[in-house]
Backbone as CSV, one residue per row, in Angstrom:
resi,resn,N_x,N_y,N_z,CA_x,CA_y,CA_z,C_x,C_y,C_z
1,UNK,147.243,71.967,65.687,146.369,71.504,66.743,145.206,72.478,66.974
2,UNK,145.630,73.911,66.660,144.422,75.053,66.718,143.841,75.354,65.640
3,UNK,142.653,75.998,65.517,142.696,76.211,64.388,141.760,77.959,65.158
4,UNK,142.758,78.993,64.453,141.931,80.054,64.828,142.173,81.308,64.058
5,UNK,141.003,82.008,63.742,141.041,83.376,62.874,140.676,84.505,63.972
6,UNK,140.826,85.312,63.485,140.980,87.339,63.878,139.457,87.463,62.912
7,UNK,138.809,88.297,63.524,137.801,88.655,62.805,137.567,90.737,62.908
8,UNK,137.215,90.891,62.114,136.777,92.311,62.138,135.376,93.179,63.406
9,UNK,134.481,92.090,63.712,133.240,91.600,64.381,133.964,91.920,65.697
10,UNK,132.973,92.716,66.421,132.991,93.096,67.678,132.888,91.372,68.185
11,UNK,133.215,91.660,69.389,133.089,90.043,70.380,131.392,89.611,70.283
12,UNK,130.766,90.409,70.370,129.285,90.107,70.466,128.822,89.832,69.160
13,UNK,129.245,90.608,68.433,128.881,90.239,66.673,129.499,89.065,66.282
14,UNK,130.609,88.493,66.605,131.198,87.537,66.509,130.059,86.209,67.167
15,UNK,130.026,86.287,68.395,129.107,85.664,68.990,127.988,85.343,68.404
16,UNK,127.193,85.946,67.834,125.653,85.788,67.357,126.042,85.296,65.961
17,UNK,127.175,85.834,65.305,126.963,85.084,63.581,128.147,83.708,64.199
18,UNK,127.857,83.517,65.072,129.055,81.665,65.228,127.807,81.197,65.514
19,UNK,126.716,81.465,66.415,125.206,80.626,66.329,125.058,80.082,65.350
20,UNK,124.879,81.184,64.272,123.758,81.487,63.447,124.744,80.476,62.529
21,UNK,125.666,80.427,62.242,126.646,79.104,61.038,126.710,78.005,61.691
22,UNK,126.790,77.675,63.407,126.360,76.809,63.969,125.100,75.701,63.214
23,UNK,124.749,76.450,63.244,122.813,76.370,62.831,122.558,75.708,61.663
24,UNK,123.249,76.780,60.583,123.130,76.435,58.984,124.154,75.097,59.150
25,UNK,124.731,74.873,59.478,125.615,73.672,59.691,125.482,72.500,60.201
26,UNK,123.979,72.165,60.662,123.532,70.968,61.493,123.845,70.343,62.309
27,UNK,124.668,71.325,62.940,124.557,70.893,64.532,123.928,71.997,65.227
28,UNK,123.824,71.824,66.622,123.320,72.817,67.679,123.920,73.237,69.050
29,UNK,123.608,74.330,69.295,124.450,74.725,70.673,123.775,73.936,71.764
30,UNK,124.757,73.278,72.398,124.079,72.661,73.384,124.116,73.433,74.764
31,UNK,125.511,74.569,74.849,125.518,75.311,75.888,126.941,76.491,75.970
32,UNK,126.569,77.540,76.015,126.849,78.409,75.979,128.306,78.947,77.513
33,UNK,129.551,78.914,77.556,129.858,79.241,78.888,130.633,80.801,78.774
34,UNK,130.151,81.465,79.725,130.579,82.855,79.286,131.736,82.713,80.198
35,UNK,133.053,82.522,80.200,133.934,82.619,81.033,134.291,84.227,81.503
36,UNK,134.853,84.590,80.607,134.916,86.356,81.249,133.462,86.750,82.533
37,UNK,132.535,86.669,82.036,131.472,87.300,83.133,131.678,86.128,84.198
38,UNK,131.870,84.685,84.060,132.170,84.100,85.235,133.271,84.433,86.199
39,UNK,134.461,84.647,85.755,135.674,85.414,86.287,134.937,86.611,87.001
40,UNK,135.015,87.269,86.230,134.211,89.194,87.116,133.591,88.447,87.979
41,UNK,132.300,87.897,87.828,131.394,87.653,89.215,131.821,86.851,90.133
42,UNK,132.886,86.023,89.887,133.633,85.642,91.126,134.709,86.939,91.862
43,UNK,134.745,87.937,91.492,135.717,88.938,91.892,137.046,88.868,90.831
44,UNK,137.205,88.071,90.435,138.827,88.278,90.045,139.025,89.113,88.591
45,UNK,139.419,90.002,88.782,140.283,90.618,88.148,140.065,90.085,86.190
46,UNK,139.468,91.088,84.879,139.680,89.908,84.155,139.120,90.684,82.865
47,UNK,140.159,91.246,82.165,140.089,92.050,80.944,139.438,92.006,79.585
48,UNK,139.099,90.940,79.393,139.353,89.691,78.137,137.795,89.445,77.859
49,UNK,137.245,89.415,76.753,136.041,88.528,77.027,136.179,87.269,76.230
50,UNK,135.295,85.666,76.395,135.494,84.922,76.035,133.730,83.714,76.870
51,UNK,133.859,83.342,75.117,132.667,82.748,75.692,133.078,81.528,74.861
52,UNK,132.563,80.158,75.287,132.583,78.788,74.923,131.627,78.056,74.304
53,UNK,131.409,77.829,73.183,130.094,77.415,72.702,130.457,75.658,72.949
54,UNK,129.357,75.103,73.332,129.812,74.191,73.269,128.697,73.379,72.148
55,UNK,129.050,72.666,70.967,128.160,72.519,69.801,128.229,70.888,69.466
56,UNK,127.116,70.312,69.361,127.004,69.065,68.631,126.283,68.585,67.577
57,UNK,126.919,67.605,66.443,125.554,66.859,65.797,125.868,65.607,66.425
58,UNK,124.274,65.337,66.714,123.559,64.033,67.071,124.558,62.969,66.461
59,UNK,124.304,62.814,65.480,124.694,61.805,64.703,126.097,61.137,64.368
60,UNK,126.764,62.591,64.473,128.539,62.277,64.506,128.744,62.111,65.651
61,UNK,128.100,62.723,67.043,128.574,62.035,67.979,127.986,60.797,68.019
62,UNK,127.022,59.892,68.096,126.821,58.929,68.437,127.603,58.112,67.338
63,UNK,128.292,58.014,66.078,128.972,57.710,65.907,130.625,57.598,66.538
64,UNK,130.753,58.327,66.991,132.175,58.771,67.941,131.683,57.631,68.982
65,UNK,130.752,58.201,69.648,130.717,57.049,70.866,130.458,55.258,70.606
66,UNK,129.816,55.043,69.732,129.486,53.364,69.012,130.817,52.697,68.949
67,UNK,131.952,53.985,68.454,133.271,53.327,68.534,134.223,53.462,69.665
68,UNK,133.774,54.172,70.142,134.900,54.278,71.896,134.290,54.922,72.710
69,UNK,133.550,54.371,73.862,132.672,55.261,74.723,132.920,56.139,75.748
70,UNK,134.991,55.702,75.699,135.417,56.966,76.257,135.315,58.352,75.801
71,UNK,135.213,58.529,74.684,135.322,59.665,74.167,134.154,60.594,74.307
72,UNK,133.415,60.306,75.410,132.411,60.814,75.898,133.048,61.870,76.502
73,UNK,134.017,61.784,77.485,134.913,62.902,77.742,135.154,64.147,77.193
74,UNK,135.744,63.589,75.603,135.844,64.820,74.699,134.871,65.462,74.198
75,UNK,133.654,65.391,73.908,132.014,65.498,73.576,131.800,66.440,74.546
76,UNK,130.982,67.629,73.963,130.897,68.329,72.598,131.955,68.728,72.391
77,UNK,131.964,69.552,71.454,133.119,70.137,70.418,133.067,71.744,71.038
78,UNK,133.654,72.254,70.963,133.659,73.651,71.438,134.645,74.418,70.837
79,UNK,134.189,75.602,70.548,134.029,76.865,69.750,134.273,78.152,70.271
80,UNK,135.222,78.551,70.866,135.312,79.554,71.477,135.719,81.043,70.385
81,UNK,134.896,82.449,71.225,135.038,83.340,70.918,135.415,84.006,72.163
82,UNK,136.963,84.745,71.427,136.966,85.611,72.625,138.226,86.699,72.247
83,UNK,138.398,87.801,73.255,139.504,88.564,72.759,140.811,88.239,73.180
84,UNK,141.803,88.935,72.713,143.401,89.146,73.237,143.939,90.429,72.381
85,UNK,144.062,90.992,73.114,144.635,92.427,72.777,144.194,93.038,72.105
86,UNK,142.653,93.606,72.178,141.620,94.348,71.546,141.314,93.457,70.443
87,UNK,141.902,92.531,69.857,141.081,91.771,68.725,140.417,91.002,69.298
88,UNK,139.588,90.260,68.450,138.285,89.472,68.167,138.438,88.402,67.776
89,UNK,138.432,86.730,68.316,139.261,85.782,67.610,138.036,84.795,67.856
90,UNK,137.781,83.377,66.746,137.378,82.660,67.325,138.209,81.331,66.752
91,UNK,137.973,80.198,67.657,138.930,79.335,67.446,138.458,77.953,68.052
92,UNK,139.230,76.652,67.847,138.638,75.758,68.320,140.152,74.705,68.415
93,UNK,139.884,73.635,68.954,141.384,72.540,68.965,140.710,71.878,68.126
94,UNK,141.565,71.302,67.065,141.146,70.005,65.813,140.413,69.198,66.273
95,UNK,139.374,68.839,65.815,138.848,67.322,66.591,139.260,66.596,66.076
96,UNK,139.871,66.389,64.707,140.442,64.723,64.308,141.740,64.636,65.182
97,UNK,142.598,65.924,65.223,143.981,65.637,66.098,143.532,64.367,67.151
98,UNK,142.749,65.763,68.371,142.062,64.897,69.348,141.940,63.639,69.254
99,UNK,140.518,63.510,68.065,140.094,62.136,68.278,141.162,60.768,68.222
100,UNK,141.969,61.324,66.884,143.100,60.294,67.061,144.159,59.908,67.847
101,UNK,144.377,60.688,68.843,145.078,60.994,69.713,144.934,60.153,71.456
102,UNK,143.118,60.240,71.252,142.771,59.741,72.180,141.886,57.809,72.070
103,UNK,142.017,57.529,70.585,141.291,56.563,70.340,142.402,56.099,69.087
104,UNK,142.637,54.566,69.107,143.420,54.205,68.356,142.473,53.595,66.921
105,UNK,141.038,53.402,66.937,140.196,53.276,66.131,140.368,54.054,64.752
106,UNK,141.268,52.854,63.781,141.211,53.761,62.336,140.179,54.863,61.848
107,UNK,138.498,54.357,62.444,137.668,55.019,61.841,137.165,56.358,62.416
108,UNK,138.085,56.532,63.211,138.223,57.630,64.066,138.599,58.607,63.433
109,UNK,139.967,58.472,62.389,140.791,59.412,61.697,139.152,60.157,60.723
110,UNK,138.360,58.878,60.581,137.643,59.702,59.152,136.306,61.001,59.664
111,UNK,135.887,60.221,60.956,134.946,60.632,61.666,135.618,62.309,62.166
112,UNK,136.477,62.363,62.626,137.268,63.325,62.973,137.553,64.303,61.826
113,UNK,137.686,63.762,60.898,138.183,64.340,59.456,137.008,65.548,58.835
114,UNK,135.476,64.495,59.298,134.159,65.180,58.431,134.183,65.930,59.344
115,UNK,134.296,66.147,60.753,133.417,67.072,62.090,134.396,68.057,61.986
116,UNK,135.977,67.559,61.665,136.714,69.015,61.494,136.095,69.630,60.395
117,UNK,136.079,69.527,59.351,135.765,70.424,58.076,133.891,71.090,58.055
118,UNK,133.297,70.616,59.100,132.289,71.273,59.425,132.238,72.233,60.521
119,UNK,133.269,71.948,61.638,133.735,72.903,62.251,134.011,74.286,61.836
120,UNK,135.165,73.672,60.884,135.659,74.819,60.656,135.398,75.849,59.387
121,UNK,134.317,75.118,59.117,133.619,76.083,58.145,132.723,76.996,59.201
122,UNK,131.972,76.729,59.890,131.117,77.466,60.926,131.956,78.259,61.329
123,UNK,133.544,78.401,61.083,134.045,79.248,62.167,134.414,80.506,60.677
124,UNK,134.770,80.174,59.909,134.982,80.423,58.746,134.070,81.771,58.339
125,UNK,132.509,81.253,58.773,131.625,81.722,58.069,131.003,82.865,59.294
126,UNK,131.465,82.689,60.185,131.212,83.681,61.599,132.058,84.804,61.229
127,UNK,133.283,84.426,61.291,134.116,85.430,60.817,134.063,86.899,59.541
């Protein structure tokens, strides 16, 4: 259901080369959520850093949605980098799991199938 690697890459170095394969990969960040600095600036307590990319292509989503417009819900895809116990991890939940999970649409399995293996090359290539 996860799919996640350990990287050598400081959290911030990690961060900037998951853009940058983002990028070469044709989709785009649509928005960035830094959870750790949100935690601190609310006060609480919070060791860890972790930021949320949240990434789309145009095109596979509006395919996703043509076939179930719930799945607007699940849209974008997100990409998180962040630590646990001094390492450096980035990781993401399957989107075909998901998609099939949440949409009984055969053509879901395939749509899900291409956006995972572009996923997870971007994560691949950050690393």
């Amino acid at each position: 259901m996860y799919y996640i690697v350990e990287t050598d890459k400081s959290f911030e170095q990690a961060s900037v080369a998951l853009e940058s394969a983002v990028a070469r990969n044709g989709f785009g960040v649509l928005h960035v959520h830094d959870l750790g600095a949100a935690l601190l600036g609310k006060g609480i307590p919070f060791e860890e850093q972790c930021k949320v990319f949240e990434v789309c292509n145009p095109l596979e989503a509006a395919k996703v949605l043509s076939l179930d417009m719930r799945l607007n819900m699940a849209l974008p895809c997100r990409i998180s980098v962040f630590t646990e116990k001094g390492k450096t991890k980035i990781g993401l939940i399957k989107p075909q799991q998901m998609l099939s999970a949440l949409s009984q649409d055969p053509s879901m399995v395939q749509i899900g199938t291409e956006v995972e293996e572009k996923i997870i090359r971007m994560v691949d290539e950050a690393k």
